[in-house]
C-alpha positions in Angstrom: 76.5 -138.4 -81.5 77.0 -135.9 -78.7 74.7 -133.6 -77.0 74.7 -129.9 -78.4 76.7 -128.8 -75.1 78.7 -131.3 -75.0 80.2 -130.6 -78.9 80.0 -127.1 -78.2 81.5 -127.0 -74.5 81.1 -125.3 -71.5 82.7 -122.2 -72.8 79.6 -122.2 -75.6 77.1 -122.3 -72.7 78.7 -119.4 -70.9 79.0 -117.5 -74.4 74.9 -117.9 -74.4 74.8 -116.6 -71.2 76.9 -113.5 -71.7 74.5 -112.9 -74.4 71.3 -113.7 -73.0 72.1 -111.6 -69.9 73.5 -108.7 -73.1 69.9 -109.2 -74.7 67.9 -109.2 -71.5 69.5 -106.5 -69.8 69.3 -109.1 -66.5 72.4 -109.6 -64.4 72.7 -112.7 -63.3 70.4 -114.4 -66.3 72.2 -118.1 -67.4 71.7 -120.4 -70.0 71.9 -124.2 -69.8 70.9 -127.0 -71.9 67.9 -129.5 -70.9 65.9 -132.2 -73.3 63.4 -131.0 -71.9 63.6 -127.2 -73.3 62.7 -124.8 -74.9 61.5 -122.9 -72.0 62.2 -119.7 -69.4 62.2 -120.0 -66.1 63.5 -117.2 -63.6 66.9 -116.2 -64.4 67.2 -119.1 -66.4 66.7 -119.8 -70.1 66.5 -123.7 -71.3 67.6 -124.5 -74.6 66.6 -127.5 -75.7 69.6 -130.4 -76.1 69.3 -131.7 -79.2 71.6 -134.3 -80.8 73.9 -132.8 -82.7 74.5 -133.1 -86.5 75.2 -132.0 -89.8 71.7 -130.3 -89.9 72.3 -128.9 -86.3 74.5 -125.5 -86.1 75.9 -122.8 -82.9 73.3 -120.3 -85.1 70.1 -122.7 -84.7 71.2 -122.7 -81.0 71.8 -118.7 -80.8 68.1 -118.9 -82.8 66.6 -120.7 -79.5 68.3 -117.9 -77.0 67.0 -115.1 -79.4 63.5 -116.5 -79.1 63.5 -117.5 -75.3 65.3 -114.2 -75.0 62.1 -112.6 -76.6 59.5 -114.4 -74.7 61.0 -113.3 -71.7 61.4 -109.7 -72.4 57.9 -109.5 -74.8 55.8 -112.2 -73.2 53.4 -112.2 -70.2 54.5 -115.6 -69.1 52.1 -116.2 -66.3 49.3 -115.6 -68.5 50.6 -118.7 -70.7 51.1 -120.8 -67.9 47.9 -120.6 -66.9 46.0 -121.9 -70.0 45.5 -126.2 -69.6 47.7 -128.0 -71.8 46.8 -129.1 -74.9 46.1 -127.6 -78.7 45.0 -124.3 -77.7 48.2 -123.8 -75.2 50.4 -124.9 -78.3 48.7 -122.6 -80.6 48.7 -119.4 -78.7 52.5 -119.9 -78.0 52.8 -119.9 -81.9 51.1 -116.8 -82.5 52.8 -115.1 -78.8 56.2 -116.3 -80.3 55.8 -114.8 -84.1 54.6 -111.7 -81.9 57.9 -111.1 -79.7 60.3 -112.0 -82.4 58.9 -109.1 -84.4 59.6 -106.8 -81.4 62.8 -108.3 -80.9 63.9 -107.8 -84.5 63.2 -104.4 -83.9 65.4 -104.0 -81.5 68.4 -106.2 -83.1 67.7 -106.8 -86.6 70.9 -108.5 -86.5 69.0 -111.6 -84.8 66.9 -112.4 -88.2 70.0 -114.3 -89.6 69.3 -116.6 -86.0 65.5 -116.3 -86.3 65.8 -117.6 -89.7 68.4 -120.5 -88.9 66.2 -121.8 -86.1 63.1 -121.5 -88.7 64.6 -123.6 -91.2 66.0 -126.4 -88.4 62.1 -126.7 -87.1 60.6 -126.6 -90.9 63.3 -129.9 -91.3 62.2 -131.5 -88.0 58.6 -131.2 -89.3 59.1 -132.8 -92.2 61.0 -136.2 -90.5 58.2 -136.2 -88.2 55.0 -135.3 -91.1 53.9 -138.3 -91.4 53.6 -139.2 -87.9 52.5 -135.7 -86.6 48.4 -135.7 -85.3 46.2 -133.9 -87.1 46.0 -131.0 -85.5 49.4 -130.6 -84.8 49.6 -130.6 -88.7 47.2 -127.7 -88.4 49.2 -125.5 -85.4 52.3 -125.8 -87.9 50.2 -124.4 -90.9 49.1 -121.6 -88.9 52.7 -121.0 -88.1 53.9 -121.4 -91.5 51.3 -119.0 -92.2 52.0 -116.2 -89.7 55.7 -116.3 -90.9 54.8 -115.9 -94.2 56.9 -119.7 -95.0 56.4 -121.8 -98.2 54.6 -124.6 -98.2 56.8 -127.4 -98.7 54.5 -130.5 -101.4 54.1 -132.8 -98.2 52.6 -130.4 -96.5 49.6 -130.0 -98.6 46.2 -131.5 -98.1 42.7 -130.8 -98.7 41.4 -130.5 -95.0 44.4 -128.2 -94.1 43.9 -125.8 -96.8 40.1 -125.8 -96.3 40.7 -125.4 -92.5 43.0 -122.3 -93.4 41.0 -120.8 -95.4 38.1 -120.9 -93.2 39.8 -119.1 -90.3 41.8 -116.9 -92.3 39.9 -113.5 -91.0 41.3 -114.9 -87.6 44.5 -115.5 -88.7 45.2 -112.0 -90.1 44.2 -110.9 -86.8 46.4 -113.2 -85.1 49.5 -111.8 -87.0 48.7 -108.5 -85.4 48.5 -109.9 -81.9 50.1 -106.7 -79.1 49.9 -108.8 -76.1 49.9 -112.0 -74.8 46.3 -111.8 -74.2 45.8 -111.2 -77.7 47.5 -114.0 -78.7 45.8 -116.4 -76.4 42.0 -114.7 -77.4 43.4 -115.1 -80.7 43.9 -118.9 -80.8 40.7 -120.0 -78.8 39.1 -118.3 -81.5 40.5 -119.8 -84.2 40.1 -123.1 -82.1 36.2 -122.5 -81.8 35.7 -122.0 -85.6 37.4 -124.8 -86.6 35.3 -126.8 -83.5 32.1 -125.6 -84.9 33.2 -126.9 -88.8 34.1 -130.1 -86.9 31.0 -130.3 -85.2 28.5 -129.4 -88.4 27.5 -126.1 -86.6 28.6 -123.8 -89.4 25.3 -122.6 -91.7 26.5 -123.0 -95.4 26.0 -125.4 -98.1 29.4 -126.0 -98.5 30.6 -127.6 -95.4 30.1 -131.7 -95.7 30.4 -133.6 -92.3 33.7 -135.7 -91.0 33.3 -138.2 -88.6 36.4 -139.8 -87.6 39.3 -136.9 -86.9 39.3 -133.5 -86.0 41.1 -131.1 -83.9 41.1 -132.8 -81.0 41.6 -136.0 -81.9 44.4 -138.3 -83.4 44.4 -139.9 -86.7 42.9 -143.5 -86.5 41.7 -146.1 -88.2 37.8 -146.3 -88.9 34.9 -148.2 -90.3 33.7 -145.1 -91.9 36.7 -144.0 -93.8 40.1 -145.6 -94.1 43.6 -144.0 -93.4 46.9 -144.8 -94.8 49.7 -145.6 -92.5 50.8 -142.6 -92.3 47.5 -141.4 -90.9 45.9 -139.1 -93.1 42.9 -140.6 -95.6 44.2 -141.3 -99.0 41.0 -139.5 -100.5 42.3 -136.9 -98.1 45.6 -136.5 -99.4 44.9 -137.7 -103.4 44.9 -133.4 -104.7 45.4 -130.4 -102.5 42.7 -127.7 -103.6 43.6 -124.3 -104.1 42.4 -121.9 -101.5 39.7 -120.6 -103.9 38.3 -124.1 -104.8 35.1 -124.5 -103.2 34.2 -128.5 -104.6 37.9 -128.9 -102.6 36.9 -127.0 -99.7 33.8 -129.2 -99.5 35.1 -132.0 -98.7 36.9 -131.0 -96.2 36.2 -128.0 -94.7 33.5 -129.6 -91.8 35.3 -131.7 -89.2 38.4 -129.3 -89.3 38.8 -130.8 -92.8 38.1 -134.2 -92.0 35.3 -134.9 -94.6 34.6 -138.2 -96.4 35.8 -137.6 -100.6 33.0 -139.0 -102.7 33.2 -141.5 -105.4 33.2 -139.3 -108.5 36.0 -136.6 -109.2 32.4 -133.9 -110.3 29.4 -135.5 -108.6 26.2 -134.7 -110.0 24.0 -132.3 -107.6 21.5 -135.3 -106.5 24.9 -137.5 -105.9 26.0 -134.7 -103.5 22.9 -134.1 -101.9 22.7 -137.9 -100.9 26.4 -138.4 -100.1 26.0 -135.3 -97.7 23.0 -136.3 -96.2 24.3 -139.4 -95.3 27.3 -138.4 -93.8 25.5 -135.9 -92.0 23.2 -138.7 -90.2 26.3 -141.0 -89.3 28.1 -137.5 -88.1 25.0 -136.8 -85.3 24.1 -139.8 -84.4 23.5 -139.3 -80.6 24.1 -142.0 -78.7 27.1 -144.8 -78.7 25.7 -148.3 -78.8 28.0 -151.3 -77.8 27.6 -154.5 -79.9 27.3 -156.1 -76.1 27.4 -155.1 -72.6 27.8 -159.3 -71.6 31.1 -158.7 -71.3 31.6 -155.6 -69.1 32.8 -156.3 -65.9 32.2 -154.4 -62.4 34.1 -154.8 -59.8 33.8 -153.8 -56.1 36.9 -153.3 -54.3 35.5 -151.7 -51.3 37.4 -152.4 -48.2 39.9 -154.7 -50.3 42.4 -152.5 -50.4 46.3 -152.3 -48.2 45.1 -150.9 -44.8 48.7 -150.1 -44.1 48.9 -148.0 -48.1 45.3 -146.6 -46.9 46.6 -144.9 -44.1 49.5 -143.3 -45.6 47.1 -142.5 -48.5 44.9 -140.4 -46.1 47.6 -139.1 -43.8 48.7 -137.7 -47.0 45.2 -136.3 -48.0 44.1 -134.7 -44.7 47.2 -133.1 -44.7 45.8 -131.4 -48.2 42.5 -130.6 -47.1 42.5 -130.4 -43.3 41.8 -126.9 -43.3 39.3 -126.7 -45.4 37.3 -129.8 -44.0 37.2 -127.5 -40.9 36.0 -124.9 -42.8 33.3 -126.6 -44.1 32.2 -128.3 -41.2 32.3 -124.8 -39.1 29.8 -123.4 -42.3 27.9 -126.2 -42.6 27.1 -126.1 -39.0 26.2 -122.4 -38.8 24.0 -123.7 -41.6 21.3 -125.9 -40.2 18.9 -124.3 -38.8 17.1 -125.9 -35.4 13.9 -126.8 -34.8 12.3 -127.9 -31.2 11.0 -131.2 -30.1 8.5 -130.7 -27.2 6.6 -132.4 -24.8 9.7 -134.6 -23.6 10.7 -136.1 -20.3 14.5 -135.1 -20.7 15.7 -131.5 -21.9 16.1 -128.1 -21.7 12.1 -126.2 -19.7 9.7 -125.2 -22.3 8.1 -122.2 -20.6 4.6 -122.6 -22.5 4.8 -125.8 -20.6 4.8 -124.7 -16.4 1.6 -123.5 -16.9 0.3 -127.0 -16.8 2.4 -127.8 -14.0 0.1 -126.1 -12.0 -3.2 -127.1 -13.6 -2.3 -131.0 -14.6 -1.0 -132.5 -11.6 0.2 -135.8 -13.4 1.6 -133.7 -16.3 5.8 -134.7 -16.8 6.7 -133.8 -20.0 7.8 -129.9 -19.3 10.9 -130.3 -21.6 11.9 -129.6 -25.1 14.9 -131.0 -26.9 16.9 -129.3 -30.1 17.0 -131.3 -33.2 18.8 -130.4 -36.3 17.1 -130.7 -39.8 18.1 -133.3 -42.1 20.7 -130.7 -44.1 23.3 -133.3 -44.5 20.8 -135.5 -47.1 23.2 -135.3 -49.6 25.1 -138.2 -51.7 28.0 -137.8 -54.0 29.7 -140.0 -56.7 33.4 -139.3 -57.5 33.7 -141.0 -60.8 37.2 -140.8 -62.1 38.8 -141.2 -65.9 41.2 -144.2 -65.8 42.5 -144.0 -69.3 46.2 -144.3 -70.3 46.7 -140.6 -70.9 46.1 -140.3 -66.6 49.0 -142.6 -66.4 51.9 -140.9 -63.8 51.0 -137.7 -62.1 47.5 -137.6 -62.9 46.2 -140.5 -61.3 48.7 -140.2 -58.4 46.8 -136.8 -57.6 43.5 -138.0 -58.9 43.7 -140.7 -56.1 44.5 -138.6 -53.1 41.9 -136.3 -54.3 39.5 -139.2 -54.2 40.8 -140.1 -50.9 40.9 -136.3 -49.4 37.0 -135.9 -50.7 35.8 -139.5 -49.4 38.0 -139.4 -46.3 36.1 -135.7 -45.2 32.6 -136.5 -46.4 32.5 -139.6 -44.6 33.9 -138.0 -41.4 31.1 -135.0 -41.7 28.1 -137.6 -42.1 27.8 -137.4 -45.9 27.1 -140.6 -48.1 29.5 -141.0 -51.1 30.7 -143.4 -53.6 34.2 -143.6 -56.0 34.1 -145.2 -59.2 36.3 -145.7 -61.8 35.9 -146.5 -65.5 37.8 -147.5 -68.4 37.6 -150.0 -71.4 40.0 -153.0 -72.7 40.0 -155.2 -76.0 37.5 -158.2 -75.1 39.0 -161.5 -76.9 35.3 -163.1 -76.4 33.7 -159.8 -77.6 36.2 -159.7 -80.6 34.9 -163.3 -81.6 31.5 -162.4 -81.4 32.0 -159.4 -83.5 34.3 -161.8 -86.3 31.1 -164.1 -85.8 28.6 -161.3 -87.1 30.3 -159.6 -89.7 31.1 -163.0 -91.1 27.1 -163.2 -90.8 26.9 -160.3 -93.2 25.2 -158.4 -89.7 25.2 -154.3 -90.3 27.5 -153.2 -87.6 27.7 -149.1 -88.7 25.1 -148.8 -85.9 27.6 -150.0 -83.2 29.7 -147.9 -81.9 31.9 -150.2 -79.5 32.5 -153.2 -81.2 35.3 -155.4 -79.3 35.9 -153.3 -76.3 34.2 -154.0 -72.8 33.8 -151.4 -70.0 36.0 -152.2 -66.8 33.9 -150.4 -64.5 35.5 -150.3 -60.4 33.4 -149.4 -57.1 36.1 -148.2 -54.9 34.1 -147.3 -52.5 30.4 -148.3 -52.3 27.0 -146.0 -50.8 26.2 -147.5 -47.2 30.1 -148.4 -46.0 32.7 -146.0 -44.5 35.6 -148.8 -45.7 38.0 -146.5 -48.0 40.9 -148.5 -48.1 39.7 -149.9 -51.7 40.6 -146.0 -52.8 44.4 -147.1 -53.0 43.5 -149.6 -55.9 42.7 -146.8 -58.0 45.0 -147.3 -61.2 45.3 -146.6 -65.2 43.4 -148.7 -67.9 43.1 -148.1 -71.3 40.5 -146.1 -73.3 37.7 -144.0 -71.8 33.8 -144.2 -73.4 33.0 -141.0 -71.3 29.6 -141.3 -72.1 28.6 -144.9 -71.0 30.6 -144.5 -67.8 28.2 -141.4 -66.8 25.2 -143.2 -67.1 26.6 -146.3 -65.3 27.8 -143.8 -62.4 24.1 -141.9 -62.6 22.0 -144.7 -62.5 24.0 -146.3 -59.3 23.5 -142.5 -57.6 19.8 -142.0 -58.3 19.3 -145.4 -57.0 20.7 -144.0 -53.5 17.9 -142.2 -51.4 18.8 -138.5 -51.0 17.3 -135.1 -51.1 20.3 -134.2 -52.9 22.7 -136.0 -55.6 26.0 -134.8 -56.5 28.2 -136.5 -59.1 31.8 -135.0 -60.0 33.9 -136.5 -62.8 37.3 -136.1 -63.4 38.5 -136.3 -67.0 41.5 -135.2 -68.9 40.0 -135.0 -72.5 37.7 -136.5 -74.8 36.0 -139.7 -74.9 37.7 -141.9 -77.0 37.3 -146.1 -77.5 40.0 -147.2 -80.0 37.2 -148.9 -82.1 34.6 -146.0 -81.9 34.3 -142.9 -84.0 35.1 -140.0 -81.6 32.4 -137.5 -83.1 29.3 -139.7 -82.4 31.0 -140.6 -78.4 31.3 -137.1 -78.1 27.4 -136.6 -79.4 26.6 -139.5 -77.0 28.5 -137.4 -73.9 26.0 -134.3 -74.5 23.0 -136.3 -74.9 23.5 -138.4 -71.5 25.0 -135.2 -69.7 21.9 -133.5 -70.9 19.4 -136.6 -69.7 21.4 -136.8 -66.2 20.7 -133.2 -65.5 17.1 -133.7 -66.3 16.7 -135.9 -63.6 18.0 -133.4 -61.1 21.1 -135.1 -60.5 24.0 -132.0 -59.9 26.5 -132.7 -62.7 30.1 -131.4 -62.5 32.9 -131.8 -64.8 36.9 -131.2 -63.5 39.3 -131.3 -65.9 42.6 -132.3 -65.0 45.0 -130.0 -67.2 42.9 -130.1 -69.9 39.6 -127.4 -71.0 37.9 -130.5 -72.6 35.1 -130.5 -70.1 33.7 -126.9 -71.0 32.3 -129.0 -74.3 30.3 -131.3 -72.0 29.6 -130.2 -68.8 27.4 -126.6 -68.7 28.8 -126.7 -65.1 32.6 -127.5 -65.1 36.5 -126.5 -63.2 39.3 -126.6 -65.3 42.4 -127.5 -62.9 45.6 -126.1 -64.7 48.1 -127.3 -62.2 48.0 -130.9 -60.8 49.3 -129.9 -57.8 46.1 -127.6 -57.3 44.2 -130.5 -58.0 42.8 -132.1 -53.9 42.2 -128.2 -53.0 40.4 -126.4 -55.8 37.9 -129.6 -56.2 37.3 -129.8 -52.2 36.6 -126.3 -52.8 34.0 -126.3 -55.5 32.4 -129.5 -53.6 32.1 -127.3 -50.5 30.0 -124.6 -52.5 27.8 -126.8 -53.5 27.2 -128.5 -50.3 26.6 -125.4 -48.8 24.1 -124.2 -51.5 20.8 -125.1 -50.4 
C-alpha cells in the first residue's frame, strides 16, 4: 500500500494545483497531500493522504480539492476557527460544507460527478468505522446524511438517532438553507442546545423518557444502569428502528439525545410506563455524586519539591508571557488603593493641625503623620487545574506555565494563592471493597464512584512563596469535576481573606469511568451553585472546549492554546481590580 501521492505522482499533485488555482481564480494557490488534511490554509489546500486502494480513486481526490476549493472561495474561515473544538465545531463544518458545495455546483455543475465520488468514499469510511464511532459523532453524520438528502444505509438505523432527528428537524430545514458561515454556525449550536435540553430532561412533553448514561457529549460506556454491546450502542437501543412518526419509539429515546432506557414489555400498560418513567427520571436528577469511599483518596503536597533548576526555566518562560501585563496590573492596582493617614507619630511627613500644639504643649513630640495603604490586596486565589488524560500533550504543557505565569506574578505583587490539581485512578483496595459489598447483596445504584479514588495534588500551598512544586504538574486519568471543586473550595474558604477567588481550568465534562456522566454533571451544578453561595468568586476556563458555559454562570472559553497564560492573566486582573 502507497500513499495517494505517491501512486498518483508528483505530476497528479501539480495537476491539483493547476486546478485549484483554475477554480479559485488565485495565482500561486498549491495543493499537497498531509495525513493530517482535509484543510485550507493560505495559498495552500491539504488533501488528506489516505492509503490508497481499490475503494480509493483520482475522482474521490478531485472530490476533496472541489470541496476545500469551496470552503475557501464560500467560507468565512476565521469565523470557524474561532469556535472551540469539539461537536459543535464538527457540526457547523457539516452544514458550512453542504452550504459552499451548493454555490460551487452552481458555478461548475461539472464538479457533482467529484462531489458525489467523495460522498460515497466518506459514506464507506463510516460504515468500517460504525460500530466504533461515539454517539454523537453517529448523530453529526445523520445530520449530514440528512442535509444531502443520502439514504440511510440498515446499520445506520437506531431508535435514539431517529428520535433525535426528528426532534430537531425544524432546525435542520433551516440548517439546509444556511447563506453564511454565521448561519451555519447559529445553526448547529442550536440544534446542539435542543438535543442538550432532551438530554438533560428540560423539554415539557409527555413523551420524552430520561437517559442516563450517553448523550451528546459523551462517549458510549458501559453502565450499571443500562448495558451496551461491544460495539457501544444498548442492544434495547438498537433491537427496532422506529419510523419517524412513531411516538412509543420516539419515547424511548428521544430524552438524553436518544439515550433512553427500553422497558421490559414491547406495549407497556399506562401505569407500567408511568412507573418506568418516574424512575428513570429520579436516577436521571439525582444531584450529587457519592463515592462508595473517600479512605482511599490520596493528597499530596508537592510544594517546594519540585527541580529548582526545571522551576526556573519554567518561570523564565512564564514571565516572558505575562511580563507586561503583571506591570500593568501592578501600575492599576496601585493607582487603586486609596490612602489613609496615620497621625500623632514621632517619624513622618508635619501634620499641620498638629504645630498648633507646638506652641501650647511644650512636651508635645508627635507633630507627624505617616501614609498607610488599605488592606486592597486581601485577596486569595486557587488555580485548580483538570489533570485528565484528554489534557495529555499541549494542554497541560500550557496549562502549567499558566499556572506558573499566575502564581509566579501573584506572589510577586503580595497576593496569597494556591495550585491544585485533581484527577482519579482505579483503586485495587477500593475495587475489593466494592467486590466485597456487592457480594453482600449491598444496593450500590446510590454510588456514583465505585472503584476509583481522587488523586488530589497541592502544588503550591496558602502561606509559602515555594513554586518550584508547579513543574510536577502532569496528566492522570479521569476527572470527577464536581468532587474536585468542593475539595479545592473548602481548602480556600478555610484561608482568611476579604476576598476568595477560585479559577478552574477544564477541557470538558466530568467524567469517572465507573460513574454515570448525567448525575456528575448534576453534581457539578449543585456544588458550583453551593460554592457561589458562600461568596467564594467562581470562574470556569475552558481550554479549547465551550463545556464550561454548562457549569460556570461566570466562564472564558480559550479557543487557541497558545492564547491560553495571557487571556486567563487577563480575566484574573479584572477581577482583582473589581472592588
Amino acid at each position: 500500500m502507497h500513499t495517494a501521492r505517491d501512486a498518483r505522482g508528483f505530476e497528479f499533485e501539480s495537476a491539483l494545483s493547476k486546478v485549484a488555482r483554475v477554480l479559485t481564480g488565485q495565482y500561486g494557490v498549491t495543493v499537497v497531500f498531509s495525513p493530517d488534511g482535509p484543510r485550507v490554509e493560505r495559498g495552500r489546500i491539504v488533501i488528506p493522504d489516505y492509503e490508497v486502494g481499490e475503494g480509493l480513486s483520482t475522482d474521490v481526490l478531485v472530490g476533496y480539492l472541489d470541496l476545500l476549493v469551496a470552503r475557501a472561495k464560500h467560507s468565512t474561515l476565521a469565523q470557524l476557527e474561532a469556535l472551540p473544538r469539539g461537536v459543535a465545531s464538527n457540526l457547523a463544518q457539516v452544514i458550512e460544507d453542504r452550504r459552499v458545495c451548493a454555490q460551487l455546483l452552481e458555478e461548475y455543475p461539472g464538479a457533482r460527478w467529484f462531489i458525489g465520488k467523495l460522498r460515497a468514499h466518506a459514506a464507506a469510511r463510516m460504515q468500517q468505522s460504525w460500530t466504533r464511532l461515539r454517539w454523537r459523532d453517529r448523530f453529526i453524520w445523520r445530520v449530514e446524511r440528512a442535509l444531502w438528502d443520502e439514504p440511510v444505509a440498515g446499520n445506520e438505523t437506531s431508535q435514539s438517532l431517529a428520535a433525535a432527528l426528528g426532534a430537531a428537524q425544524d432546525l435542520l430545514e433551516r440548517a439546509a438553507h444556511s447563506r453564511s458561515t454565521a448561519d451555519s454556525i447559529a445553526a448547529a449550536q442550536e440544534i446542539l442546545a435542543r438535543v442538550r435540553a432532551l438530554s438533560a430532561g428540560e423539554v415539557n412533553n409527555m413523551m420524552f423518557s430520561v437517559g442516563t448514561a450517553e448523550d451528546i457529549d459523551t462517549d458510549p460506556l458501559r453502565s450499571s444502569f443500562d448495558p451496551f454491546e461491544s460495539d457501544g450502542t444498548r442492544a434495547s437501543e438498537e433491537s427496532a428502528a422506529p419510523s419517524p412518526t412513531d411516538p412509543s419509539g420516539a419515547a424511548e429515546a428521544l430524552n438524553g439525545a436518544g439515550m433512553g432506557h427500553a422497558l421490559a414489555d414491547a406495549q407497556p400498560s399506562a401505569a407500567r410506563a408511568d412507573t418506568t418513567a418516574h424512575t428513570l427520571r429520579a436516577s436521571a436528577r439525582m444531584v450529587m455524586s457519592i463515592p462508595l469511599a473517600t479512605e482511599f483518596d490520596v493528597v499530596n503536597d508537592q510544594t517546594g519539591r519540585g527541580d529548582a533548576t526545571a522551576w526556573r526555566e519554567l518561570r523564565n518562560e512564564a514571565r516572558a508571557e505575562t511580563a507586561q501585563l503583571k506591570e500593568k496590573l501592578e501600575r492599576a492596582l496601585s493607582a487603586d488603593e486609596r490612602t489613609r493617614w496615620r497621625r500623632e507619630q514621632e517619624r513622618g511627613e508635619i501634620d499641620r493641625p498638629s504645630l498648633a500644639k507646638l506652641a501650647t504643649s511644650p512636651g508635645y513630640r508627635t507633630p507627624f503623620k505617616v501614609k498607610r495603604a488599605t488592606k486592597g490586596r486581601d485577596v486569595a486565589v486557587t488555580l485548580l487545574i483538570d489533570r485528565s488524560g484528554s489534557m495529555a500533550g499541549r494542554k497541560i504543557e500550557l496549562a502549567r506555565l499558566c499556572a506558573a505565569a499566575l502564581g509566579d506574578a501573584l506572589t510577586q505583587l503580595g497576593f496569597d494563592c494556591e495550585v491544585l490539581g485533581y484527577s482519579s485512578i482505579e483503586s485495587p483496595q477500593m475495587k475489593q471493597l466494592y467486590e466485597r459489598q456487592r457480594a453482600a447483596g449491598v444496593d450500590l445504584h446510590r454510588y456514583n464512584r465505585l472503584v476509583e479514588r481522587l488523586d488530589l495534588q497541592i502544588y503550591k500551598r496558602f502561606g509559602s512563596a515555594e513554586l518550584s512544586g508547579l513543574t510536577g504538574i502532569d496528566c492522570g486519568h479521569e476527572n470527577p469535576d464536581g468532587e474536585a471543586l468542593a475539595w479545592a473550595a473548602t481548602r480556600l474558604a478555610d484561608h482568611a481573606a476579604e476576598r476568595r477567588i477560585l479559577m478552574v481550568f477544564s477541557d470538558g465534562y466530568p467524567a469517572t469511568g465507573d460513574g454515570d456522566p448525567l448525575v456528575l454533571r448534576s453534581d457539578l451544578r449543585q456544588r458550583v451553585a453551593a460554592i457561589q453561595k458562600t461568596g467564594i468568586e467562581l470562574v470556569g476556563v475552558g481550554v479549547l472546549t465551550d463545556a464550561v458555559e454548562a457549569f460556570y454562570p461566570h466562564n472564558v472559553v480559550v479557543s487557541r492554546l497558545a492564547e491560553l497564560p495571557s487571556t486567563v492573566f487577563s480575566v484574573l486582573s479584572s477581577m482583582l481590580l473589581r472592588r
